[in-house]
PAVEX-568567 format. One line per 2 residues: number of its first residue (from 0); their letters; for each residue x, y, z of C-alpha. Coordinates in nm, 2 decimals. Example, Ala and Ser with C-alpha at 12.3 -4.5 7.8 and 13.67 -1.06 7.14 Angstrom:
BEGIN
0	AS	1.23/-0.45/0.78  1.37/-0.11/0.71
END
This chain:
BEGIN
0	XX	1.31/1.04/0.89  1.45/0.69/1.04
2	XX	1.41/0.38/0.92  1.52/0.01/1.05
4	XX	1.64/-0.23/0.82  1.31/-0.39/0.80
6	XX	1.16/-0.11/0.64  1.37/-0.02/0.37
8	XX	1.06/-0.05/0.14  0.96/0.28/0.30
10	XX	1.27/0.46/0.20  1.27/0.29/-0.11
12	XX	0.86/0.43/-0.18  1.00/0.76/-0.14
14	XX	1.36/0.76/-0.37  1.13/0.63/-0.61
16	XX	0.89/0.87/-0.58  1.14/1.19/-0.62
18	XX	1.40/1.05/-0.76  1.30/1.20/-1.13
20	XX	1.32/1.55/-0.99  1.57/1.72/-1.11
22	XX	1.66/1.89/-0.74  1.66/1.52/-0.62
24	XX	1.97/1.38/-0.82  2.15/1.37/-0.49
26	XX	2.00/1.12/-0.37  2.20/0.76/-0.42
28	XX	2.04/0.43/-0.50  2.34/0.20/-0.37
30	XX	2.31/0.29/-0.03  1.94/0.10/-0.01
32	XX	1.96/-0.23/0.09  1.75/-0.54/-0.07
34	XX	1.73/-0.77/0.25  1.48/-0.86/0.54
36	XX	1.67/-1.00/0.82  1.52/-1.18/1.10
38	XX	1.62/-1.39/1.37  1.71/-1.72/1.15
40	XX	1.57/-1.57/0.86  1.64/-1.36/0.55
42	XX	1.46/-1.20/0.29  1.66/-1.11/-0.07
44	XX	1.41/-0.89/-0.24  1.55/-0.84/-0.59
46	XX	1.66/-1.21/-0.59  1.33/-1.35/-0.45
48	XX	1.48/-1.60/-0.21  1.46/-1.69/0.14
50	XX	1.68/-1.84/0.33  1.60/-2.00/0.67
52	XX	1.88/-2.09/0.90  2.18/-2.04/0.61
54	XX	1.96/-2.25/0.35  1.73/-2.11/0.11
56	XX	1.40/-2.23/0.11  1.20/-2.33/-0.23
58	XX	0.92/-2.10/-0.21  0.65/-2.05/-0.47
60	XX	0.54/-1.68/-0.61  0.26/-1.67/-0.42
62	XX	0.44/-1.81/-0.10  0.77/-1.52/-0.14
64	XX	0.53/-1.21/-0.22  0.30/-1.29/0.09
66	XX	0.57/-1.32/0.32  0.75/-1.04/0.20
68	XX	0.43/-0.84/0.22  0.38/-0.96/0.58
70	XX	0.74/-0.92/0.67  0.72/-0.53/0.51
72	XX	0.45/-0.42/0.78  0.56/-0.58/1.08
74	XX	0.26/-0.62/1.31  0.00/-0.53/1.11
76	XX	-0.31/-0.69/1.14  -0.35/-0.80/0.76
78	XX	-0.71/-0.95/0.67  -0.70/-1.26/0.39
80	XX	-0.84/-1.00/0.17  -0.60/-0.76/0.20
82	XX	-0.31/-0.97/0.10  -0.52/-1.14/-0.18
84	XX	-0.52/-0.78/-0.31  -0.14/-0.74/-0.29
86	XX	0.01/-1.05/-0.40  -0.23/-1.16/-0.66
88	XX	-0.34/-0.86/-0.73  -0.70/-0.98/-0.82
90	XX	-1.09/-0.93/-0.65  -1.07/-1.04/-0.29
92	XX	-1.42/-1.24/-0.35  -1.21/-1.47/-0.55
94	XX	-0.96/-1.55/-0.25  -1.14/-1.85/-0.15
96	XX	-0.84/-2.07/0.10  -0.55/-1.92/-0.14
98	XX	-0.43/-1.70/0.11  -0.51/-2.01/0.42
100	XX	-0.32/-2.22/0.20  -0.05/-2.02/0.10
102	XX	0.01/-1.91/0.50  -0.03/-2.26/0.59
104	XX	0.28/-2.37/0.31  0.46/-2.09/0.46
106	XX	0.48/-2.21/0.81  0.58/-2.60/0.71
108	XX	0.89/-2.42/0.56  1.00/-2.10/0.72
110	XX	0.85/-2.25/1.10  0.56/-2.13/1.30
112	XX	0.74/-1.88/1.45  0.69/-1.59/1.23
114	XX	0.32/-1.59/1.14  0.06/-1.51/1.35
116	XX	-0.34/-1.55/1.34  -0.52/-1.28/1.44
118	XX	-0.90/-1.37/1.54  -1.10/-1.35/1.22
120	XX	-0.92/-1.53/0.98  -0.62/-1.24/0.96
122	XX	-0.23/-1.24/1.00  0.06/-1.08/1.12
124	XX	0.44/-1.07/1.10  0.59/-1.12/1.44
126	XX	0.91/-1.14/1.33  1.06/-0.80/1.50
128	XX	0.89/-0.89/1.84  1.16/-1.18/1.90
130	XX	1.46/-0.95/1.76  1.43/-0.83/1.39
132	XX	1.63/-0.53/1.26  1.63/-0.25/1.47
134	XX	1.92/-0.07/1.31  1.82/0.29/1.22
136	XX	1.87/0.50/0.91  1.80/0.87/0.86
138	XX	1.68/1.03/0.55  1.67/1.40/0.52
140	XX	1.45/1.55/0.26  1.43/1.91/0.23
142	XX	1.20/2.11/0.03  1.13/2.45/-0.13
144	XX	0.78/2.62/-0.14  0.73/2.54/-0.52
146	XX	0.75/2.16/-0.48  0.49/2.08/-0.29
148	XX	0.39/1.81/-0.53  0.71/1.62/-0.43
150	XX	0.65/1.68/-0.05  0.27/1.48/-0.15
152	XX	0.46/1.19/-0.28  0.69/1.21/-0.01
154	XX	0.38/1.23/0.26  0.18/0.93/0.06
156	XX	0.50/0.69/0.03  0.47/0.69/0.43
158	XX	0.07/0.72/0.51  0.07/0.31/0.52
160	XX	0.33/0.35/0.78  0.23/0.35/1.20
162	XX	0.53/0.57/1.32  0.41/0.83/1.08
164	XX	0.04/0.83/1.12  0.08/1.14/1.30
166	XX	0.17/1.33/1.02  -0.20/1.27/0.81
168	XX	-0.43/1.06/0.95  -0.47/1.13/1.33
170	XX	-0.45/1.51/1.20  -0.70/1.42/0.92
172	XX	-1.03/1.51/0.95  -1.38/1.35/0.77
174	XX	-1.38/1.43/0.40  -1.74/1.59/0.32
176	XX	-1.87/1.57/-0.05  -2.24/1.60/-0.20
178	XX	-2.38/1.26/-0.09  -2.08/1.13/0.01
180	XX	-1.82/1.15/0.34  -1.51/0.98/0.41
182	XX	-1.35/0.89/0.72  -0.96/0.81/0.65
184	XX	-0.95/0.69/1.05  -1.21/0.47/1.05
186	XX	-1.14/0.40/0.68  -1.55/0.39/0.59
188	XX	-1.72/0.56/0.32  -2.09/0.66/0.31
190	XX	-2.33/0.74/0.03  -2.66/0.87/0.11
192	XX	-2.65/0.78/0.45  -2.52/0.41/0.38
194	XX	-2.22/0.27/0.42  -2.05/0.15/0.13
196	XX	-1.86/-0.11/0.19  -1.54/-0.06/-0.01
198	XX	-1.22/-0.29/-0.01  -0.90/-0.19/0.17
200	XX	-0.75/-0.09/-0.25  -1.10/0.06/-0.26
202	XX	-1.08/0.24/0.00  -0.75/0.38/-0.08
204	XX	-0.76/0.49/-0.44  -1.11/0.70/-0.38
206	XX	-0.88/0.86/-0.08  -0.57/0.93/-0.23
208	XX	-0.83/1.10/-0.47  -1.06/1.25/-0.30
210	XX	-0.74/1.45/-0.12  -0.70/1.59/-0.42
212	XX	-0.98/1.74/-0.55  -0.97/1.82/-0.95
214	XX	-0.60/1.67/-0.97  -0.53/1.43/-1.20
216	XX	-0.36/1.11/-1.12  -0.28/0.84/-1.42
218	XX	-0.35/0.52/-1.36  0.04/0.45/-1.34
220	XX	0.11/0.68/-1.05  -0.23/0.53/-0.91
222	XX	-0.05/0.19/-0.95  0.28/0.28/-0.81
224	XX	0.06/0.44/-0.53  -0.13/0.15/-0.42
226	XX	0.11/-0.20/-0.53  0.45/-0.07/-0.44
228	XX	0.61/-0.15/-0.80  0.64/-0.05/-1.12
230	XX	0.38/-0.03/-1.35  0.39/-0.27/-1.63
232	XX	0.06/-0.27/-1.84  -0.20/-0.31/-1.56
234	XX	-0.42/-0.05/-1.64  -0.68/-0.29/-1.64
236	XX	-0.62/-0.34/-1.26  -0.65/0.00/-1.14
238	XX	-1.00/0.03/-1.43  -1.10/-0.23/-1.23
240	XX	-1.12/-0.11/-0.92  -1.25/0.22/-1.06
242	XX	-1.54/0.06/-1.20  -1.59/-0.10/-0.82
244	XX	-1.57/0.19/-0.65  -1.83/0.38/-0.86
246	XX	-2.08/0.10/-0.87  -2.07/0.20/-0.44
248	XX	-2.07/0.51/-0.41  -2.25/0.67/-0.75
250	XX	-2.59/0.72/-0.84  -2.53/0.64/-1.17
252	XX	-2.20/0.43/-1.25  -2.21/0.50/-1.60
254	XX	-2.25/0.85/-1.56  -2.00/0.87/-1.27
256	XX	-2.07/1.21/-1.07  -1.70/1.16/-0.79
258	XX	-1.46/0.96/-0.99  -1.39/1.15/-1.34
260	XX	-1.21/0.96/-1.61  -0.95/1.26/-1.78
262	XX	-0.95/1.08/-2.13  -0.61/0.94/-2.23
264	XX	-0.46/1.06/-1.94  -0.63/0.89/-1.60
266	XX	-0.86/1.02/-1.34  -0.93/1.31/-1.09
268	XX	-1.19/1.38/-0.79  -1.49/1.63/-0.93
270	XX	-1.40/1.93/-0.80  -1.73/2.08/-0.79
272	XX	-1.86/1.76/-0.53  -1.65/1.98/-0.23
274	X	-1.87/2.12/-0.02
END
């Protein structure tokens, strides 16, 4: 696998995901960098300052964490909603002009240069197209037939990125339940017939589940999965979303027939809803 330097969160996903395994201990930390470097700009992650031409900018949480999650998937098309999810981690009906604002702060400080409006109220990082980090890395990840459940983490570390879609979802086809299909291309979900209108964090937990029929995934791995960072007591986050997604796409959200809550432990796809 290669990497430029501008997507060393991607190689960073998967240490983190294997580096617990015992036949993983290889691997080194130290040789993972911790900067986004564009033409006139740079990104420190672990210190969470930006510097534009030599001089570091004042930037507010808000302000760093949406840049840096622009800036980590260059040239993606990113709806308000999306990034209201990822940097303040909350409902995207309560984004309101937070995100308008927020991008609009941005560009007085960093320059116009580096975000772009898409039609429809979304945004993308243009940084790479007038010379960002191209310089490659290669990982090399080998694996033995019992640890398969590595090689998932591996897989779902990359699914959010376009040089590997290849690998899943262009190979993927519709996911067919009782009542309920899913279609990771087109990233819609229908109940009954209807579609159900899930958010893109909505979207992805009830896929990285229903993958996985009957496996159980704690709401820290699901955390990990979906934010990119360690968990640190937001259970209620990931419950949220749960609750959400159920309301959608089950009969009865109380009763929830899909989405199974493993007590104590997390949740897990029903088995018995594969066709």
């Amino acid at each position: 696998m290669t990497f430029s330097d501008s997507e060393e969160h991607i190689m960073s996903k998967i240490l983190a995901a294997v580096e617990d395994e015992p036949t993983m201990e290889h691997i080194e930390k130290r040789h993972i960098l911790s900067v986004l470097t564009f033409p006139n700009l740079e990104i420190r992650i672990n210190e969470q300052v930006v510097y534009h031409n030599g001089i570091p900018v004042p930037l507010t949480h808000h302000e760093f964490f949406t840049l840096l999650y622009l800036a980590q998937h260059p040239s993606w098309v990113l709806s308000k909603s999306m990034i209201y999810e990822a940097v303040w981690k909350a409902d995207p009906e309560h984004c309101g002009a937070a995100v308008t604002n927020v991008v609009y702060s941005l560009r007085r400080k960093i320059g116009e240069g580096y975000i772009e409006t898409v039609v429809g109220s979304r945004y993308r990082f243009v940084g790479l197209e007038f010379g960002g980090d191209s310089i490659g890395k290669v990982l090399v990840v080998t694996f033995t037939g019992d640890e398969e459940e590595i090689a998932d983490k591996v897989v779902s570390a990359l699914m959010n990125k376009g040089n590997f879609e290849y690998m899943e979802r262009k190979a993927e086809e519709a996911l067919y339940f009782r009542d309920l299909t899913i279609y990771p291309d087109k990233r819609e979900v229908y109940h009954r017939g209807k579609e159900a209108g899930l958010t893109f964090t909505q979207f992805e937990i009830l896929h990285i589940l229903a993958r996985k029929p009957g496996r159980v995934f704690t709401k820290e791995i699901l955390y990990e999965l979906l934010w990119d960072e360690l968990y640190s007591n937001s259970a209620d986050i990931v419950m949220s979303h749960i609750s959400r997604i159920r309301k959608k796409i089950e009969d009865n959200s109380q009763k929830p027939f899909y989405i199974q809550t493993v007590w104590s432990v997390g949740y897990r796809f029903n088995p018995n809803a594969v066709k």
